[in-house]
C-alpha positions as CSV (number, residue, x, y, z in Angstrom):
1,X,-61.7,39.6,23.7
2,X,-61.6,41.4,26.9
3,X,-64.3,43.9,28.2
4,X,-65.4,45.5,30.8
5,X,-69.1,45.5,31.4
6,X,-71.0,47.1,34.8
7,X,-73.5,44.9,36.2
8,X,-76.0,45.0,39.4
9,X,-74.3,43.6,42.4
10,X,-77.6,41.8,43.0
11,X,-77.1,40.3,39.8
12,X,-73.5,39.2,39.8
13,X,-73.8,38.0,43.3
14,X,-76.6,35.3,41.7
15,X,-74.2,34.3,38.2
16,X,-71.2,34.3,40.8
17,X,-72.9,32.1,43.0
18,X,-74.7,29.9,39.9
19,X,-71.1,29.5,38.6
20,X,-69.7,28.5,42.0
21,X,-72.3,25.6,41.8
22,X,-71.9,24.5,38.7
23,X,-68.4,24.5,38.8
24,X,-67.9,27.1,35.6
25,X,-66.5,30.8,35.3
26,X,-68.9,33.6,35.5
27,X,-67.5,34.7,31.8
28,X,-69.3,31.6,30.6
29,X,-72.5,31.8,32.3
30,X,-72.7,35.3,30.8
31,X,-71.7,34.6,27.1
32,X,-74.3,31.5,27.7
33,X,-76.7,33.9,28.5
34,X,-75.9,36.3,25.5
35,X,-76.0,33.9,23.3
36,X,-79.2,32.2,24.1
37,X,-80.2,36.3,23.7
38,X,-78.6,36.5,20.5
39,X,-80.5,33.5,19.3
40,X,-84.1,34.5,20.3
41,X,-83.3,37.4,18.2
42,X,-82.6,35.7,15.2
43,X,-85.5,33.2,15.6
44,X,-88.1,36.1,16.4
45,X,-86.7,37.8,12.9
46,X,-87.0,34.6,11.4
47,X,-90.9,33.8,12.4
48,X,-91.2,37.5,11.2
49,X,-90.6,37.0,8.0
50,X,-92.4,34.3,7.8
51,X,-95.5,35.9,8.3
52,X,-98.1,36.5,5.5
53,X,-100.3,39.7,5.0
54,X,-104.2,38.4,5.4
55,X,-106.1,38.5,2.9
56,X,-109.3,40.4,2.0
57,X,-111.2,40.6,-0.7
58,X,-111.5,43.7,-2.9
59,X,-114.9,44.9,-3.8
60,X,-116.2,46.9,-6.6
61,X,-118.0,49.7,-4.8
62,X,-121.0,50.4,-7.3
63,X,-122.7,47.0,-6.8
64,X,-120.6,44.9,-4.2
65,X,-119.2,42.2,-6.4
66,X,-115.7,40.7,-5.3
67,X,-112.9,42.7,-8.1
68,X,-110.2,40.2,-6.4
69,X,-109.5,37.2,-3.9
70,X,-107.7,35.6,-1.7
71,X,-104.6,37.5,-2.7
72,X,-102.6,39.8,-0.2
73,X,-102.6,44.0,-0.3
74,X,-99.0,43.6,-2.2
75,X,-100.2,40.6,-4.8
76,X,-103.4,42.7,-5.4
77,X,-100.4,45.9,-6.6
78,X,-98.5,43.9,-8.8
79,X,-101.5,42.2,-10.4
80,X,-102.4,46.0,-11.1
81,X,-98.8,47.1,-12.0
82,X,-99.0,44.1,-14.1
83,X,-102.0,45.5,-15.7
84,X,-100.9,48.6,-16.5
85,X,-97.2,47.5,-18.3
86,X,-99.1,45.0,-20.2
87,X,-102.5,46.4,-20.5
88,X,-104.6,43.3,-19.8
């Protein structure tokens, strides 16, 4: 596919002159550099999701013992939606 894309001179002097040296076009260096972009992206999504909510324990307030733990905010919901559909 062809574009057109507006760059700094500053900057297309350095990939001009990077691809002069190593002998490549200066399309490649830049779809090199957008993908290597592309792909941070995709890992930095990935780690992301991977990510777990900490965990805290929930305390009754009228004398401090622990209600629930070791569970995330979102397990602690669906142990209490569970509750309520199935009254246990």
């Amino acid at each position: 596919m062809r574009t057109t894309l507006v760059i700094n001179d500053e900057i297309y002097k350095k990939i001009k002159s990077k691809a002069a040296l190593e002998g490549r076009k200066v399309t490649e260096l830049i779809e090199e550099g957008l993908i290597l972009r592309l792909n941070e992206n995709l890992q930095i999504k990935k780690n992301q999701k991977k990510k777990k909510s900490p965990t805290l324990p929930i305390m009754d307030r009228s004398n401090g013992t622990t209600l629930f733990q070791g569970k995330t905010t979102l397990e602690y919901i669906e142990h209490l939606k569970n509750l309520e559909i199935y009254g246990k």
